[in-house]
C-alpha positions in Angstrom: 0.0 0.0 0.0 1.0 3.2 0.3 3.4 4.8 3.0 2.7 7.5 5.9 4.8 9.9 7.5 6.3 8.7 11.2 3.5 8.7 13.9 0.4 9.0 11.4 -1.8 5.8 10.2 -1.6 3.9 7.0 -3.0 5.9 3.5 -6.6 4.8 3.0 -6.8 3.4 -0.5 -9.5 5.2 -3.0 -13.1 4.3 -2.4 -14.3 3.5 -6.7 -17.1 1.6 -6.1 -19.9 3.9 -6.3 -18.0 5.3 -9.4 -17.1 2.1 -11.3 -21.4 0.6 -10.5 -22.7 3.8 -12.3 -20.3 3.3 -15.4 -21.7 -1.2 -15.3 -24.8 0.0 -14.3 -25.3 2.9 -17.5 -23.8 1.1 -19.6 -26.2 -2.1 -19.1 -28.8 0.4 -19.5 -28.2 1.6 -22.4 -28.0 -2.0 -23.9 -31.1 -3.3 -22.2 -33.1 0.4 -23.3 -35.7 -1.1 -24.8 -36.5 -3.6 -21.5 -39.3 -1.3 -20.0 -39.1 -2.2 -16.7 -35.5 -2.5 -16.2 -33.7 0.0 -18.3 -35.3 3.1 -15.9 -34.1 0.8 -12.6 -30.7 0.8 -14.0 -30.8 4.9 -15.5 -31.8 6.1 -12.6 -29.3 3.7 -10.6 -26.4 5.0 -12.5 -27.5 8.5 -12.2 -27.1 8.0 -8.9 -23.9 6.3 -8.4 -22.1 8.7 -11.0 -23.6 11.5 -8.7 -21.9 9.9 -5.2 -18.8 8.8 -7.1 -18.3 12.2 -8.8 -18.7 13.9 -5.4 -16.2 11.5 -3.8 -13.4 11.9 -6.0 -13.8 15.8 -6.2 -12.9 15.2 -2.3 -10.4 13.5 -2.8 -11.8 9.9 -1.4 -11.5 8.8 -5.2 -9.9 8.8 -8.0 -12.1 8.0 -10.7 -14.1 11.0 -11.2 -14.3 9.9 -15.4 -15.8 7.1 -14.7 -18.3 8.3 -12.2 -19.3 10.9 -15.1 -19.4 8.2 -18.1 -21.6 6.8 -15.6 -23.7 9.3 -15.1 -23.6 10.5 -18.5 -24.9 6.9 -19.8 -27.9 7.2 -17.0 -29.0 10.5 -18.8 -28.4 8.5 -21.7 -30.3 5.5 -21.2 -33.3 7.9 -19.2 -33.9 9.6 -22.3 -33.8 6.5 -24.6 -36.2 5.1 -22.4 -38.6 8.0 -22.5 -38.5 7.8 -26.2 -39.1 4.2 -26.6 -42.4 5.3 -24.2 -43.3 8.0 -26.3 -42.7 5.6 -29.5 -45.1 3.5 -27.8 -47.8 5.3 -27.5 -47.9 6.9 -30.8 
């Protein structure tokens, strides 16, 4: 891992999680967009995570703030493919 100064604790490592699960989780959205039930679960999902991760890594607890944002990014994505295939629907 990485090293501290004398006298102070071990470096946390970077916490991607929430990052790297909105970048799966919009990406499997956008592929699944036309599954009605489960591309909005996963948008909104990813939205979500990309939110947190972003946040966390413009503290400093992260260090992938581009994937957090391709995350997000493919939630808008994915939203707004699912909104048209609704509105393609019903016309």
């Amino acid at each position: 891992m990485g090293s501290s100064a004398p006298g102070e604790g071990p470096l946390a490592s970077p916490s991607n999680g929430q990052g790297t699960a909105s970048l799966v989780l919009g990406t499997v959205g956008l592929l699944l967009v036309w599954v009605a039930v489960l591309s909005p679960v996963l948008g909104i999902l990813a939205i979500t995570f990309g939110a947190l991760g972003y946040r966390k890594s413009r503290r400093g607890t992260a260090t992938n703030g581009g994937a957090a944002l391709g995350g997000l990014g493919l939630g808008v994505v994915t939203m707004l493919g699912f909104v048209f295939f609704v509105w393609l629907g019903t016309s």
